[in-house]
C-alpha positions in Angstrom: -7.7 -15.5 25.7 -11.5 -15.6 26.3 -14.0 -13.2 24.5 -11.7 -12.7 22.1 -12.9 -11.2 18.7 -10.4 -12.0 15.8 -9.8 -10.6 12.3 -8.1 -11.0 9.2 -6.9 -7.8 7.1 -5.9 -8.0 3.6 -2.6 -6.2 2.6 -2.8 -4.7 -0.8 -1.1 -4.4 -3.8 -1.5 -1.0 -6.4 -1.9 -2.3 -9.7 -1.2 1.3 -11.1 -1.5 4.9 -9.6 2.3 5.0 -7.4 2.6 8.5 -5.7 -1.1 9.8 -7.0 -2.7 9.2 -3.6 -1.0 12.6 -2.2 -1.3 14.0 -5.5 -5.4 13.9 -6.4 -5.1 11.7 -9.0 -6.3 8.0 -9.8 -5.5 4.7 -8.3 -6.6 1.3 -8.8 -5.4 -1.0 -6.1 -6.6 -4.5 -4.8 -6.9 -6.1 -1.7 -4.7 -9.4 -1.5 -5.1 -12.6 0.1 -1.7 -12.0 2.2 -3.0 -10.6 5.6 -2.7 -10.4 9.2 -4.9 -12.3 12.0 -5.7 -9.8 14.8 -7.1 -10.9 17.8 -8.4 -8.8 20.5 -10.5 -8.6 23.7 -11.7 -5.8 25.8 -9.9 -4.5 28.9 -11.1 -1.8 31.3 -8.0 -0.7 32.8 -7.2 2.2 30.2 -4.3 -0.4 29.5 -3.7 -1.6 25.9 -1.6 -4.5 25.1 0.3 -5.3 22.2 1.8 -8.9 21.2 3.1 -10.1 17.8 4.8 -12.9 16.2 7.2 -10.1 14.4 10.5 -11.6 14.6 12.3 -9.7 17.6 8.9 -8.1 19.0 7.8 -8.4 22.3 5.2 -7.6 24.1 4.3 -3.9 24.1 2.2 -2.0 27.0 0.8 0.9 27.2 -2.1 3.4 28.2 -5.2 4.8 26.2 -3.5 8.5 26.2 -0.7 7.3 25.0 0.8 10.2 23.2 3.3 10.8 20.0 7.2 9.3 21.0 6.4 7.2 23.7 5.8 4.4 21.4 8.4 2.9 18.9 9.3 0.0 16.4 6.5 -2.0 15.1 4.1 -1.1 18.0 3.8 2.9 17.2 1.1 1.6 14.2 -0.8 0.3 16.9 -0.1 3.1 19.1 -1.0 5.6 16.9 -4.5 4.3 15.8 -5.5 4.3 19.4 -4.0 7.8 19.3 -6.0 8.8 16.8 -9.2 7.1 18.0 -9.4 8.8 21.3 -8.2 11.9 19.7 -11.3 11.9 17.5 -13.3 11.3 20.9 -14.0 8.0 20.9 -13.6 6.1 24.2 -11.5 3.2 24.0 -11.2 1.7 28.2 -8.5 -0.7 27.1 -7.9 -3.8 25.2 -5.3 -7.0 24.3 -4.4 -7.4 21.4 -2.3 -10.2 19.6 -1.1 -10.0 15.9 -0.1 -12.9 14.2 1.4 -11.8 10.3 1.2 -14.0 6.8 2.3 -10.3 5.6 6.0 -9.3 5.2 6.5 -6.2 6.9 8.5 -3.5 4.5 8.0 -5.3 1.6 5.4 -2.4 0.2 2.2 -4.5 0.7 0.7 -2.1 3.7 1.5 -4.3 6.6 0.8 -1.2 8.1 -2.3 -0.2 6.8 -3.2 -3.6 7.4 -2.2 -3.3 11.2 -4.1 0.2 11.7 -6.8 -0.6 10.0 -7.1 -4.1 11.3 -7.2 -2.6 14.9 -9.3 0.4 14.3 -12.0 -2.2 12.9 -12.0 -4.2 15.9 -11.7 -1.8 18.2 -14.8 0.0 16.3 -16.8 -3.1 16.7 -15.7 -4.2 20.2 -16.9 -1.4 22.0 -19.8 -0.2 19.8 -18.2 2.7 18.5 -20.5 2.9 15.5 -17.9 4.0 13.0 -17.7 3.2 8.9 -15.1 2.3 6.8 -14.4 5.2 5.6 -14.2 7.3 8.6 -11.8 4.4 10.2 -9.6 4.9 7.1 -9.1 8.4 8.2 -8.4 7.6 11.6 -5.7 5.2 10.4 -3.9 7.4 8.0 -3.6 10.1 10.9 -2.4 7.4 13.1 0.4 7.3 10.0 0.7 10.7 9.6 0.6 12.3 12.9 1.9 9.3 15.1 3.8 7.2 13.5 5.4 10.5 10.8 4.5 8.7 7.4 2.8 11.5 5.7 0.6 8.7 3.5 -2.7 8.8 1.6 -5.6 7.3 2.0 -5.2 4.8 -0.7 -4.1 2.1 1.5 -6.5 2.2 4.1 -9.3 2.3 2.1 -7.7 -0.9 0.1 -8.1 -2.7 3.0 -10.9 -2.1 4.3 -13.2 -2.1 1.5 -11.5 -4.9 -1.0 -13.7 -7.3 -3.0 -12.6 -10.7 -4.1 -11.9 -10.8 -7.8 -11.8 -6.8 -7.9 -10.0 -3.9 -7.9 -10.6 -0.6 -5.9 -10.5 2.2 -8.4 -10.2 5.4 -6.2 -10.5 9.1 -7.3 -8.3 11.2 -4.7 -9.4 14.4 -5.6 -12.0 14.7 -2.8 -11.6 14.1 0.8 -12.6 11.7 1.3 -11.9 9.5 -1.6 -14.7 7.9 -3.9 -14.4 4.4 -4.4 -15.8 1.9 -7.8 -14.9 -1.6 -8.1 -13.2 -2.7 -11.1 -13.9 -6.9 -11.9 -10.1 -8.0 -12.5 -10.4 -11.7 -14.6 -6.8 -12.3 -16.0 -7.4 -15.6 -14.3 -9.8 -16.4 -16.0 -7.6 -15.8 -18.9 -4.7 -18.2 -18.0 -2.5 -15.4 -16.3 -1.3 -14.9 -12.8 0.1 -12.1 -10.5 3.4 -12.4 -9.2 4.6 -10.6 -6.1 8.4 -10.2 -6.1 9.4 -9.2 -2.9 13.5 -8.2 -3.2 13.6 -8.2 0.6 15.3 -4.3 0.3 14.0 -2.9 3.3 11.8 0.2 2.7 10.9 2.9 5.1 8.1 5.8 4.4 9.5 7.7 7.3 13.2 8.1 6.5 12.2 10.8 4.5 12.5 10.2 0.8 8.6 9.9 1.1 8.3 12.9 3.0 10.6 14.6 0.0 9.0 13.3 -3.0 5.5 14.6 -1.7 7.1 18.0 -0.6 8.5 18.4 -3.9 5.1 17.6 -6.0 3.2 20.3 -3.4 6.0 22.6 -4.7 5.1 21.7 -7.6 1.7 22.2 -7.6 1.8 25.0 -5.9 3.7 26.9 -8.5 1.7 25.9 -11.2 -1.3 27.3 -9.2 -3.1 23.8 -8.6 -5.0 22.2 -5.9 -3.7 18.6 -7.1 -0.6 18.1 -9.3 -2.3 15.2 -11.0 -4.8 18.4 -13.2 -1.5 19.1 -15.0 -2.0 19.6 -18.7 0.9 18.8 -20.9 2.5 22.3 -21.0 3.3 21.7 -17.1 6.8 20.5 -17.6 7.5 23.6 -20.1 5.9 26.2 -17.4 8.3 24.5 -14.9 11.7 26.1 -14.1 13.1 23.4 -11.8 14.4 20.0 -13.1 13.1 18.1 -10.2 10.4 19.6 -9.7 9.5 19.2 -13.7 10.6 15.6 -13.5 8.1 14.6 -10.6 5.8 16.6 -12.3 5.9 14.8 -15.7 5.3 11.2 -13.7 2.2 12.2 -12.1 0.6 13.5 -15.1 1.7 10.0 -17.5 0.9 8.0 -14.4 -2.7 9.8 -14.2 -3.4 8.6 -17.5 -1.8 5.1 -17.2 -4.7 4.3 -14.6 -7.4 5.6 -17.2 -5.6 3.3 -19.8 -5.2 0.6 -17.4 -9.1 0.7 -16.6 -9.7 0.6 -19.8 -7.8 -2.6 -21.0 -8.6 -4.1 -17.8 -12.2 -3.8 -18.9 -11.6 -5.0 -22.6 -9.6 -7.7 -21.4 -6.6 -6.5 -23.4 -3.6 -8.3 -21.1 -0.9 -7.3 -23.3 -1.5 -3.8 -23.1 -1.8 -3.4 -19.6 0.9 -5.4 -19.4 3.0 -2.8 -21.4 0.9 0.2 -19.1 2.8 -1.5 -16.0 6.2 -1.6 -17.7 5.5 2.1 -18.8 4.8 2.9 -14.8 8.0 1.1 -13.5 10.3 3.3 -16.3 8.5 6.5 -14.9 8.9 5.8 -11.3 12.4 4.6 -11.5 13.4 7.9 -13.7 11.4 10.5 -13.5 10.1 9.6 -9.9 13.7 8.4 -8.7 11.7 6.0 -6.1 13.1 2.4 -7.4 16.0 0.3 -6.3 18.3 -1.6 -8.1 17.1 -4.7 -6.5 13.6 -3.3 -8.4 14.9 -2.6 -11.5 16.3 -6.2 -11.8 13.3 -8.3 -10.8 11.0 -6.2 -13.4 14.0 -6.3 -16.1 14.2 -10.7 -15.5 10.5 -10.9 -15.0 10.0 -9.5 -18.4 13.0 -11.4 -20.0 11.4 -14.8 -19.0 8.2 -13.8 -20.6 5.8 -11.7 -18.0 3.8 -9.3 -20.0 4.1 -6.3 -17.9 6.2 -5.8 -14.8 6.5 -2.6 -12.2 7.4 -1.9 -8.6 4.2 -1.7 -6.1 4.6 1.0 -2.7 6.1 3.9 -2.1 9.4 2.6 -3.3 12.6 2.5 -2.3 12.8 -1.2 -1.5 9.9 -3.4 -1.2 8.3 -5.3 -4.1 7.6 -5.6 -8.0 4.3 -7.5 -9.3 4.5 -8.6 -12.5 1.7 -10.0 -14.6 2.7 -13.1 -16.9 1.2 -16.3 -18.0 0.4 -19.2 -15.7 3.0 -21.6 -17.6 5.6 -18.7 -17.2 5.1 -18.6 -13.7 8.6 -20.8 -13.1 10.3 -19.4 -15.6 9.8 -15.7 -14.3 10.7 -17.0 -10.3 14.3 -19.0 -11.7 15.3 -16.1 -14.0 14.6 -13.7 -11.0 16.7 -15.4 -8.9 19.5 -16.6 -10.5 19.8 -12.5 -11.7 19.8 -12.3 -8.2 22.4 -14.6 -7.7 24.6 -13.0 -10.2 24.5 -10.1 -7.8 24.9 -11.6 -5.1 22.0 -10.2 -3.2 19.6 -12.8 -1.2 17.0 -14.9 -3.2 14.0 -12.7 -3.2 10.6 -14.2 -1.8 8.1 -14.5 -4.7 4.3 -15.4 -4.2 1.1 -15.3 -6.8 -1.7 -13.2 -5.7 -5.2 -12.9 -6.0 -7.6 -10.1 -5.5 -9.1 -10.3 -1.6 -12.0 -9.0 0.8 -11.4 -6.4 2.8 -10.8 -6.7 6.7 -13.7 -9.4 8.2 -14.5 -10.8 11.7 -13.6 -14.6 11.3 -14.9 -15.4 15.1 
């Protein structure tokens, strides 16, 4: 390929904030240095091509009005952000573009937000479109929401795009669109770690249990007569008829104050108790959320046996990975007591990785 512009694009990992996105409530993600290369040059055909090193993919053609349905599998991301740009009026006459992955898709580290994202930034910059981050991050979660039918936030988007090395992203969802602070994460610097634990359960956003929980906290919301869940005051669940509806309801508002907490000991260096603020998450969205996995509950449960200080599942759930936060010199204890509980199961070792706070997407060449 000649003229060929390429990118990297961070995926990302929540700290703390699951399911507030949707919900107008706090979140406090990072970038990670996991990412994807994207490599693209212009065309001026109307023709946009789509290659990737995905195991089973191949490439993927189509044109710049491509429309809802006439893309699938792991091309409609791609599909859908040029969707969503030309929607928005932004001429796009065609384009190649190659994506090579250090990011495992499902594993609830945004390979799609990455992919999205990733494109709609070169794209953006490849023919002069003049577009910030921000406003690509919107194009992107329409490309999710409207194309690809993964009614998502904007939480992951903006994680991508505007991640800072040795930082977290703390985001308040209440406004459209979403402020942004950086938070200075130094556990490093502190002797401890973060592990990703991915249990290699296949998640899905758009198979509907995503679709359901947010449903069900609009309900929710809607008849406790509030823009955003997440301004529930503690006499919600009592005010609540529904048992679902009171359960989902109960999360949000002890996961809204878990971020707050979690800022807070971030910035006093207090490791222990954010470790115990991400244990607290993982019991909330595994029972009161009812998004975890057995696969999840058993690589937070050995992480924290071998000696990790806090441990929770990361994404939307159902499948995908844990992070747990531990002490460098536990770091092989936490992998072999993970796997051998995996072994005892029966399941597949799971893939486990340390991470570390990233830039957002960047042109490399």
């Amino acid at each position: 390929m000649t003229d060929v512009h390429r990118w990297e694009v961070p995926g990302r990992v929540n700290l703390i904030g699951e399911h507030l996105d949707y919900n107008g409530g706090p979140v406090l993600p990072i970038a990670i240095d996991r990412s994807l290369t994207i490599k693209v040059r212009s065309r001026d055909d109307a023709v946009v091509n789509l290659w990737s090193d995905l195991p089973g993919s191949t490439k993927v053609s189509f044109g710049t009005g491509v429309q809802p349905g006439e893309v699938e599998g792991w091309a409609t991301y791609g599909a859908g952000m040029v969707w969503s740009m030309t929607q928005a009026g932004h001429d796009i006459p065609g384009a190649d573009i190659v994506v090579e992955s250090r990011l495992p898709s499902g594993a609830g580290l945004s390979s799609s937000a990455a992919l999205t994202c990733g494109i709609g930034a070169a794209l953006n910059e490849l023919f002069g479109l003049g577009l910030d981050r921000t406003r690509i991050a919107q194009l992107a979660q329409r490309a999710e929401t409207d194309f690809a039918g993964a009614p998502v936030g904007m939480m992951d988007q903006l994680t991508v795009l505007l991640g800072e090395v040795d930082h977290a992203v703390l985001m308040d969802t209440s406004v459209s669109p979403p402020t942004t602070t950086t938070v200075p994460v130094t556990w490093e610097e502190d002797g401890l770690t973060m592990l990703v634990i991915n249990t290699g359960a296949h998640h899905a956003l758009a198979d509907g249990e995503y679709a359901a929980r947010r449903d069900e906290c609009e309900r929710a919301a809607a008849e406790l007569g509030l823009e955003w869940l997440s301004d529930a005051t503690l006499d919600a669940t009592v005010r609540l008829t529904d048992d679902t509806l009171k359960a989902r309801t109960r999360h949000v508002l002890t996961e809204t104050a878990r971020v707050r907490g979690a800022v807070s000991a971030i910035n006093r260096r207090a490791w222990a108790q954010l470790g115990t603020i991400l244990t607290a998450s993982h019991a909330s969205l595994r029972d009161d959320f009812q998004v975890s996995c057995p696969e999840l509950d058993v690589a937070v449960e050995a992480a924290l046996e071998a000696g990790a200080l806090g441990a929770r599942m990361t994404g939307g759930g159902f499948g995908g990975s844990a992070i747990a936060l531990l002490p460098i010199d536990r770091l092989s204890a936490v992998r072999e007591r993970v796997e051998a509980r995996y072994a005892s199961h029966q399941w597949k070792p799971p893939q486990t990785f340390v991470v570390h706070a990233a830039d957002g997407a960047h042109r490399v060449t």
